[in-house]
C-alpha positions as CSV (number, residue, x, y, z in Angstrom):
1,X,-6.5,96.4,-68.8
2,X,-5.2,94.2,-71.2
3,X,-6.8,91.4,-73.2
4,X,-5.8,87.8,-72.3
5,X,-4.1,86.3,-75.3
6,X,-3.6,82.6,-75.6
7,X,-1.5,81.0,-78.5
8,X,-1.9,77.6,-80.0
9,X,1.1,75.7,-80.7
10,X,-0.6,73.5,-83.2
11,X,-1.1,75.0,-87.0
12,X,-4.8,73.8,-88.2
13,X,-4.2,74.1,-91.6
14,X,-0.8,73.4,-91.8
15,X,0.1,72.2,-95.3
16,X,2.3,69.4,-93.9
17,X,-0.2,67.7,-91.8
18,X,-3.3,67.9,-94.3
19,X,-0.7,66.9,-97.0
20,X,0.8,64.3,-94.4
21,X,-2.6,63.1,-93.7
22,X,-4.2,62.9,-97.0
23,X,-1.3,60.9,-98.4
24,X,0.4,58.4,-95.6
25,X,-2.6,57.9,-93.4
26,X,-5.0,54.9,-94.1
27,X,-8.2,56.3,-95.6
28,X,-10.8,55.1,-92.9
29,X,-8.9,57.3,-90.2
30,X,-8.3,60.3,-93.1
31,X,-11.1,62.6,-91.8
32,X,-10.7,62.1,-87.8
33,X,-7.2,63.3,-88.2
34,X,-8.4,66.2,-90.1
35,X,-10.7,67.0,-87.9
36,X,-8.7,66.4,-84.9
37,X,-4.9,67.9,-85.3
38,X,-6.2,71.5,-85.5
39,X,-7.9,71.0,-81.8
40,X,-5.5,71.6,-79.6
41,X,-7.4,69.2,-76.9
42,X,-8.3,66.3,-80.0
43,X,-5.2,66.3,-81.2
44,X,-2.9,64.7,-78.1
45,X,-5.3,61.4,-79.1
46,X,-3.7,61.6,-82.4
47,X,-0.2,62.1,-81.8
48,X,-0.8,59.8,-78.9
49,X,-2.2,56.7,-81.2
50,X,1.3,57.4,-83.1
51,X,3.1,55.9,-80.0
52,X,1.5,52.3,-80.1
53,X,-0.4,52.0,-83.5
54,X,0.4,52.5,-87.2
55,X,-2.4,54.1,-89.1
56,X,-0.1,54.6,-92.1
57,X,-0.3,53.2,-95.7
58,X,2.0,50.2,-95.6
59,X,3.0,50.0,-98.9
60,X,3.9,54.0,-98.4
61,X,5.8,52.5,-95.2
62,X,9.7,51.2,-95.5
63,X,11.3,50.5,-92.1
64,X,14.7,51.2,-91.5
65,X,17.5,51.0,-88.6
66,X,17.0,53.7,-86.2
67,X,20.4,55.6,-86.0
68,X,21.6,58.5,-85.8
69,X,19.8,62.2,-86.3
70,X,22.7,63.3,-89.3
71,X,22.3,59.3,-90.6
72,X,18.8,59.6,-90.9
73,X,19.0,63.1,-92.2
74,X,21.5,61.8,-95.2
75,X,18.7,59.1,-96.0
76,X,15.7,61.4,-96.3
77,X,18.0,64.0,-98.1
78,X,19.1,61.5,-100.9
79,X,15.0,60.9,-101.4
80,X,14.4,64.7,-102.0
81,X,14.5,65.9,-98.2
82,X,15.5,69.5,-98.0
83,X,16.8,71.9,-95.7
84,X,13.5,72.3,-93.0
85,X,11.1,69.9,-91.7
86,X,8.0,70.0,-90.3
87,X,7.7,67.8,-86.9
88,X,3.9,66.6,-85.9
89,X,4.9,64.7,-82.4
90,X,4.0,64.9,-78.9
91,X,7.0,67.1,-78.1
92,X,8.0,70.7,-77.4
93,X,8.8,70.7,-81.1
94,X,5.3,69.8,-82.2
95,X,4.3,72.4,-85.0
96,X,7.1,73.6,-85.6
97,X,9.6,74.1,-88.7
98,X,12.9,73.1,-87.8
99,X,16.0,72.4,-90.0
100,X,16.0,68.7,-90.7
101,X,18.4,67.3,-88.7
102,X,17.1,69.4,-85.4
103,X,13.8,68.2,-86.4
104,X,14.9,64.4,-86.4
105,X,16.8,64.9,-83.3
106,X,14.1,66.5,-81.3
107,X,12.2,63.2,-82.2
108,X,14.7,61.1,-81.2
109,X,15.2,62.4,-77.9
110,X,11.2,62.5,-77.5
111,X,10.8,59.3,-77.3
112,X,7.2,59.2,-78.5
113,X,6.2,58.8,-81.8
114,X,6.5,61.4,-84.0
115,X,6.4,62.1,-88.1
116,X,9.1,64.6,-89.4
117,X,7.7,65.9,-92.7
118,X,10.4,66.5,-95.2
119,X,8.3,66.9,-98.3
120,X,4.8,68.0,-97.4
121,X,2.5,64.8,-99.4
122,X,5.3,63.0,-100.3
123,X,8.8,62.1,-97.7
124,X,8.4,61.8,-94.0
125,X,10.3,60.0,-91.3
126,X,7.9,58.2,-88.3
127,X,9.5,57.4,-85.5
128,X,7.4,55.1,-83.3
129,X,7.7,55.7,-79.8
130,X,10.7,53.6,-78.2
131,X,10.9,51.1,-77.2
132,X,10.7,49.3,-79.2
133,X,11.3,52.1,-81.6
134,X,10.5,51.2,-84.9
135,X,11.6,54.0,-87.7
136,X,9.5,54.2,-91.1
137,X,10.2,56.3,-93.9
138,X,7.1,57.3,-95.8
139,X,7.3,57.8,-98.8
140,X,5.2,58.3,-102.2
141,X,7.2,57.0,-104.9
């Protein structure tokens, strides 16, 4: 008989979400994202608080038009963005390394907010959930 084996889709210590979360998000919600985004059942309330509320550094925080995945791409690749991205979202794509522009467009077509890390700790793309849609880049300068 074989063993039951169950995967999980989310990556605890993922260097792009501790870096993501140590750097963009406000320091009084710091630890329960750390503590939440490796729990498979905690961590829908955090992807799902990035659909409705911005627990982000503002002065991290530049908003820009929300256009097009290869537009958005060609912003985040003149700020140091390279080839993969790491998407933290409430999407099939959640956890997962993806080249850029698949990652942005998997966001995109989400519709729910979601962070596309570029540079783990220092470039990222939130997309809020739309409507209304507001896009952020994050960035430590």
């Amino acid at each position: 008989m074989k063993a039951k084996q169950t995967a999980i889709e989310a990556t605890p210590n993922s260097t792009h979400e501790v870096a993501f979360v140590e750097t963009f998000v406000v320091p009084d919600k710091r630890s329960r994202y750390l503590e939440f985004l490796p729990n498979p059942k905690r961590r829908a309330e955090i992807l799902s608080r990035w659909n409705h509320f911005f627990d982000f550094i503002p002065e991290r925080a530049t908003q820009i038009p929300r256009t097009s995945a290869s537009e958005l791409a060609q912003v985040l690749r003149r700020r140091g963005a390279g080839r993969l991205a790491y998407v933290i979202g409430d999407s099939s794509s959640d956890a997962r390394e993806l080249p850029l522009e698949d990652a942005i467009e998997s966001a995109l077509a989400s519709g729910w907010g979601t962070v596309v890390s570029c540079v783990p700790g220092r470039l990222a793309l939130y997309l809020q959930e739309f409507p209304p849609g507001a896009t952020f880049i994050l960035n430590l300068q």
